[in-house]
C-alpha angles and dihedrals in degrees: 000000000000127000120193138183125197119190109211112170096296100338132103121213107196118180121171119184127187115166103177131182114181127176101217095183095270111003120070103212118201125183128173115182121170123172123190114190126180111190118185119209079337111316128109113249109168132006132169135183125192119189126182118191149172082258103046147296125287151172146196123203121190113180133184113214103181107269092026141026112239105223126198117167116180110162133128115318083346138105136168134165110170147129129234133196101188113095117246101225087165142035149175082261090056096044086079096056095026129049103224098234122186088352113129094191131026120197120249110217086194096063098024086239143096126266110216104239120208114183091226087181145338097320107358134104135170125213129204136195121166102305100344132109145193147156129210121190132197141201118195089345098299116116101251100168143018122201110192109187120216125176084234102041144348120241130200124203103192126186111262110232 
């Protein structure tokens, strides 16, 4: 997986890539996820997510129209269309370059919805949606380490040095 930030005026340009192929005995998971996030003086404008998948292909599209965000999830078992007024200022793109401080929800770009975040420790937070579960963990403010919890398997995502 690679994250990127790209500072442009006062603009953010936030990418995150992850193309996975994993032999599980009998079973050959694939998995593509790009997001792509522009946030503006702070505020999310734009963000969209493609998956493909073994089990199919899907996006996410949030948009800022000027007095609302435009929010369309279609992903796997999952489906959102709302609107919403309240301005996005933080996001899942953001956790791996941010840790998310005094914040109580982060917005998922992927479901077009909030986690729930609890600091458990120093540097650590855990984040909850539904049935999904993950930890991030931070040293000296920098993302270190992902655990994203799977009834199956765990996966970690650490920070390449």
């Amino acid at each position: 997986m690679t994250a990127t930030r790209q500072q442009q005026g006062d603009q953010v340009l936030y990418t995150t890539l992850s193309d996975v192929k994993v032999n599980l005995l009998v079973y050959n998971l694939k998995i593509f996820y790009k997001t792509d996030c522009r946030f503006q003086n702070g505020q999310l404008m734009l963000s969209t997510v493609e998956a493909r998948t073994n089990r199919g292909d899907f996006f996410s599209k949030t948009e800022w129209k000027g007095d609302h965000y435009d929010i369309v999830a279609d992903q796997y078992k999952y489906n959102r269309r709302t609107t919403q007024k309240e301005k996005i200022d933080f996001s899942v793109t953001t956790l791996y370059f941010s840790e998310p401080v005094h914040r109580s929800k982060v917005f998922t770009e992927y479901f077009g919805d909030y986690f729930n975040v609890t600091k458990t420790s120093q540097g650590r937070y855990r984040t909850v949606f539904d049935d999904r579960e993950d930890e991030y963990i931070y040293q000296q403010g920098i993302l270190t380490r992902i655990i994203k919890k799977n009834s199956l398997k765990n996966y970690v995502i650490r920070l390449l040095d």
